[in-house]
N, C-alpha and C positions, 0 to 999 in steps of 0.2 A: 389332356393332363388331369390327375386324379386331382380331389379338392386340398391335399392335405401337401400335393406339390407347389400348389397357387400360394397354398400359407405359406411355405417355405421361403417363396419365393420374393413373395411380397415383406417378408422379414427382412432375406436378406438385402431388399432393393431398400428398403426402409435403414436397414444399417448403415447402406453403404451412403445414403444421402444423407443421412447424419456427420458421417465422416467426410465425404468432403467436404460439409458446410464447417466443420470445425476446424479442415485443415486451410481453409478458402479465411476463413477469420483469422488463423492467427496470421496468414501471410498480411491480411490488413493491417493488423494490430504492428507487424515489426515492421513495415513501409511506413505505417503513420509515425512511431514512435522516430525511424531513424529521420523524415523527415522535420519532425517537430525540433527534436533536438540540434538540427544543424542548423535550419531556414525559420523558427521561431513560429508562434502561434498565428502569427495574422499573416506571413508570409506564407503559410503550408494551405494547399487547396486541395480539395476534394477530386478533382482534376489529378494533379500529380501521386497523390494519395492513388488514385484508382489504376495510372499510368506504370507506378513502380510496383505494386502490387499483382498486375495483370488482370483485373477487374472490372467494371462497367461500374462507373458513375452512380448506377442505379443502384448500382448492388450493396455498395457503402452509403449509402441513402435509406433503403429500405433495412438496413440492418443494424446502421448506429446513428441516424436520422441526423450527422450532420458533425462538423469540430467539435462541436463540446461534447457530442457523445459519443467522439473516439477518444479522447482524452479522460474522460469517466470509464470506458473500458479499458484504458490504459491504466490508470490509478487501480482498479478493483483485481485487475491483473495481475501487477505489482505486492497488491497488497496481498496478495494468495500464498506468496513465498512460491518457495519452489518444494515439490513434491506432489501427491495426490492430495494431501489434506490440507484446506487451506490453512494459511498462516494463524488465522485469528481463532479455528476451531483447535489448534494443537496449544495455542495460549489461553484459553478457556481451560481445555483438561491439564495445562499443568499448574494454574490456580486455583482449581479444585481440589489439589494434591494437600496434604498436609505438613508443607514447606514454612522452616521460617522465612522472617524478612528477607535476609541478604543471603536467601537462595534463591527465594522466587526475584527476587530482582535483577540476578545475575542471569535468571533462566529469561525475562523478560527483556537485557540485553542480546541473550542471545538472540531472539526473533527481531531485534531491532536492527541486527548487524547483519541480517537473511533479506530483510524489506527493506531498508532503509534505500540500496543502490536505486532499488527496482521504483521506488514512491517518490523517494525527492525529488527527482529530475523532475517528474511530471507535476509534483504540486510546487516546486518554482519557474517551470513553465508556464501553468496558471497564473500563479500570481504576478511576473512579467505582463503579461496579455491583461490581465484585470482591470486595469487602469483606462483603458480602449475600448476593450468588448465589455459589453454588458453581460452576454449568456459566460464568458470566463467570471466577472466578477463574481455570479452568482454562484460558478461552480468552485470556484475558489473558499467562497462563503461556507458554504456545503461540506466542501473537505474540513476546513475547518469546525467546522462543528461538530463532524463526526470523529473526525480526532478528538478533541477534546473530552467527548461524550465517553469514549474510550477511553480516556486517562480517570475521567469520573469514577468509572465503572471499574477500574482496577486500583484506584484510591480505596475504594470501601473494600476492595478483596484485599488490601493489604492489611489497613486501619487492624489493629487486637493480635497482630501476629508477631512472634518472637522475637526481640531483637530490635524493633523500630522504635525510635522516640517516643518519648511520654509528653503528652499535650498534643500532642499533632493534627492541625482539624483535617476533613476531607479534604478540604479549599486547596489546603498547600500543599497537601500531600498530588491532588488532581495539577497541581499551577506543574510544581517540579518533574513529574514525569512529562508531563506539555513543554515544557521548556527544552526539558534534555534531548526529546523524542523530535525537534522539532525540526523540519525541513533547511532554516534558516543555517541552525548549527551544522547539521551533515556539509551544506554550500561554502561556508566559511573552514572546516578542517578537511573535508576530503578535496572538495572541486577547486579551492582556493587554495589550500595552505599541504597541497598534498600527501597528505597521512593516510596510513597504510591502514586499512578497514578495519583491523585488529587492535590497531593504536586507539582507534577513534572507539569503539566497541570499548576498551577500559578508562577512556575518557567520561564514556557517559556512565558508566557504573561507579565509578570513583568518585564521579560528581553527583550522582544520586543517592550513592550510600554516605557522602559526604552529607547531604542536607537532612537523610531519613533516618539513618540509622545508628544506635546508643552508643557502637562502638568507635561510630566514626567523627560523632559530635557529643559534647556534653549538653545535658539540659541544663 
């Protein structure tokens, strides 16, 4: 076999072990996920995980080193949205846009009503489980923090643009999107109080343009 066939070849054996290993992961990721959801964090083993999956044991070992790092690839998965571009790089480019207030806010419901189904489950399964497990408490800690780090980070990209309150510090402006965005309320109007994703999507715009924006509040 010529050398330029062996490259060939070894490409394509290289691709193709890419792609099972991606299609061998997401089947873990929807076997953990459905099991988490029905049998709860401390109920769910890596055992049934590998069993509903078709998997070895080892295999969801060596590759997400155990519960709390299928439930951290569940949360990042979530948070990706659905499409090729993750969720949080398509909300970076439309806050670099030169939007006012209460359009980037509306743009930023809308990725909250694409991630929200996908994220809350898993970060009020977390926080379920955190009370018991120690490595949940800490990844519970963790989501928390990077959420909020991200409402941080989109308070100052709001802060000086068209249309928002006057006086407004970062603080509150960061507290209000954390609060609206937050796992708790998604649990209390879609999984408890059954509203229909759309309803809840103009609940949290109405109630964020309610607290940010000139036209919706007086100063």
């Amino acid at each position: 076999m010529a050398s330029g066939e062996i490259a060939v070849k070894r490409q394509y054996d290289a691709t193709d072990r890419r792609r099972r290993a991606a299609a061998t992961r997401l089947r873990v990721l929807d076997a953990a996920l459905r099991r988490f959801l029905r049998d709860g964090y401390a109920a769910t083993t890596i055992a049934s995980v590998a069993t509903d999956a078709q998997v070895s044991v080892e295999t969801i070992y060596k590759t997400f080193r155990g519960k709390a790092g299928l439930v951290r690839a569940l949360y990042d998965k979530g948070l990706a949205g659905q499409g090729e571009i993750p969720a949080p790089e398509r909300s970076d480019a439309v806050s670099a846009r030169d939007l006012d207030a209460p359009a980037l806010l509306r743009q930023w419901t809308n990725f909250s009503m694409e991630v929200a189904p996908r994220v809350a489950p898993v970060m009020l399964l977390v926080r379920a489980a955190a009370a018991a497990d120690a490595e949940a408490a800490a990844l519970a800690a963790q989501m928390n923090a990077e959420r909020l780090n991200r409402m941080e980070v989109n308070a100052q990209r709001l802060l000086g643009r068209a249309g928002l309150r006057r006086r407004l510090t970062a603080r509150h402006v960061a507290d209000v999107l954390f609060t609206y965005t937050s796992p708790e309320l998604y649990e209390l109007l879609i999984l408890q109080q059954q509203w229909r994703l759309s309803a809840y999507a103009d609940f949290l715009y109405r109630g964020m343009a309610g607290q940010l924006l000139s036209s919706f509040a007086s100063d």
